[in-house]
C-alpha positions in Angstrom: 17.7 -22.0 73.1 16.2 -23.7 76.4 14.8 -26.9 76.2 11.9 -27.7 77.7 12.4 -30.2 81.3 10.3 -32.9 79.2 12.9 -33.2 76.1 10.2 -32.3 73.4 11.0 -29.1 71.6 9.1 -27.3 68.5 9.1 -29.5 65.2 10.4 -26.2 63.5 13.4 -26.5 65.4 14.1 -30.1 64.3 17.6 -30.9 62.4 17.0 -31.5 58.6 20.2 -32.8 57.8 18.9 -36.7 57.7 19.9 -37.9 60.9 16.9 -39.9 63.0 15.1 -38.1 65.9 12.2 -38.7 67.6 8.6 -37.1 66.8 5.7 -36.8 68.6 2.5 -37.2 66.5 -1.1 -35.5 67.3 -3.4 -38.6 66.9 -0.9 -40.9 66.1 -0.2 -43.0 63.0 -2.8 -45.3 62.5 -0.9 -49.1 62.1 -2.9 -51.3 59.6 -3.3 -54.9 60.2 -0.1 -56.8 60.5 2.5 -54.3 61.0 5.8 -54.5 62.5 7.5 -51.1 63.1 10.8 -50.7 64.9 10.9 -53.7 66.6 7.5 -53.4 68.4 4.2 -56.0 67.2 1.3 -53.6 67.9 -2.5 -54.8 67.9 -3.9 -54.7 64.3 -5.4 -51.2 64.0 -3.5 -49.3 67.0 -1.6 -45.9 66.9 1.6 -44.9 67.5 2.4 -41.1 68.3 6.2 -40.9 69.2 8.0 -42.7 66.4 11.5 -42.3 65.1 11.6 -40.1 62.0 14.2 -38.2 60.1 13.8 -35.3 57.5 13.9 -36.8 53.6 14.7 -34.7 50.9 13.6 -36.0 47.1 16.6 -37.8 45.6 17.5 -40.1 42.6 15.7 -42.7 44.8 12.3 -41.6 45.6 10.5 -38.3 44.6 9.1 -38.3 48.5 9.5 -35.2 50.2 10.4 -33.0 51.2 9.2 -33.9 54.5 9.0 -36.1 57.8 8.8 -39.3 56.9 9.4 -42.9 59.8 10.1 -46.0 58.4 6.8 -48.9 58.7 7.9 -52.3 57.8 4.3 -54.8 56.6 5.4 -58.2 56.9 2.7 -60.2 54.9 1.1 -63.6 56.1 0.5 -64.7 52.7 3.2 -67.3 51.6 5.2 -65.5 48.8 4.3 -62.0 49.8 7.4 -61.0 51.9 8.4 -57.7 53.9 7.7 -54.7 52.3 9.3 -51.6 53.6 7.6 -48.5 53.5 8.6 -44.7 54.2 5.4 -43.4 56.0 5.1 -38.9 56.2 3.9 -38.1 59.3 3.4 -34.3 60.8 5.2 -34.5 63.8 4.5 -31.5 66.5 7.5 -31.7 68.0 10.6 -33.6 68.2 13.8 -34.0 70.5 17.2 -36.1 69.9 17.2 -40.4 69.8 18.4 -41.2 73.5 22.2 -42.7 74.3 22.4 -46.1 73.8 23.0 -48.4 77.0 26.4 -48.4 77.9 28.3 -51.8 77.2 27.4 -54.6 80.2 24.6 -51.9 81.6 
């Protein structure tokens, strides 16, 4: 298979054996009020459309799936309230692998 100059290849040719890609979204995912997502504050009510994501499968955790789901963390301002971490299904267009990390002292 050739892959596209650009990286992005069709979602249907995406691994589905768990391990995290990145996924392009059409119109994004909308990002609700105080949401923290992969390291990245974004302005309350914003979109992301290329988000990390990995294929889920339902297991004796979660009936979810199956399906392409990214991980959205809410961290609450109410005292008490917490972090609450949330697997989010998107429908991702296409996809291609996570990029190398830097290299040690780059």
């Amino acid at each position: 298979m050739t892959v596209p100059a650009n990286g992005w290849q069709p979602i249907a040719t995406a691994p589905k054996d768990g391990a995290p890609i990145l996924v392009y979204v059409p119109g994004g995912v909308r990002l609700d009020d105080e949401i923290y997502t992969w390291g990245a504050w974004r302005d309350a009510g914003g979109r992301l459309d290329v988000l990390p994501a990995r294929w889920h499968e339902p297991d004796n955790y979660t009936d979810d799936g199956p399906g392409w789901f990214t991980i959205m963390i809410t961290v609450s301002s109410w005292p008490g309230e917490g972090i609450d971490i949330d697997g989010v299904e998107v429908e991702p267009s296409h996809w291609m692998p996570l990029p190398a990390p830097p290299a040690e002292g780059a």
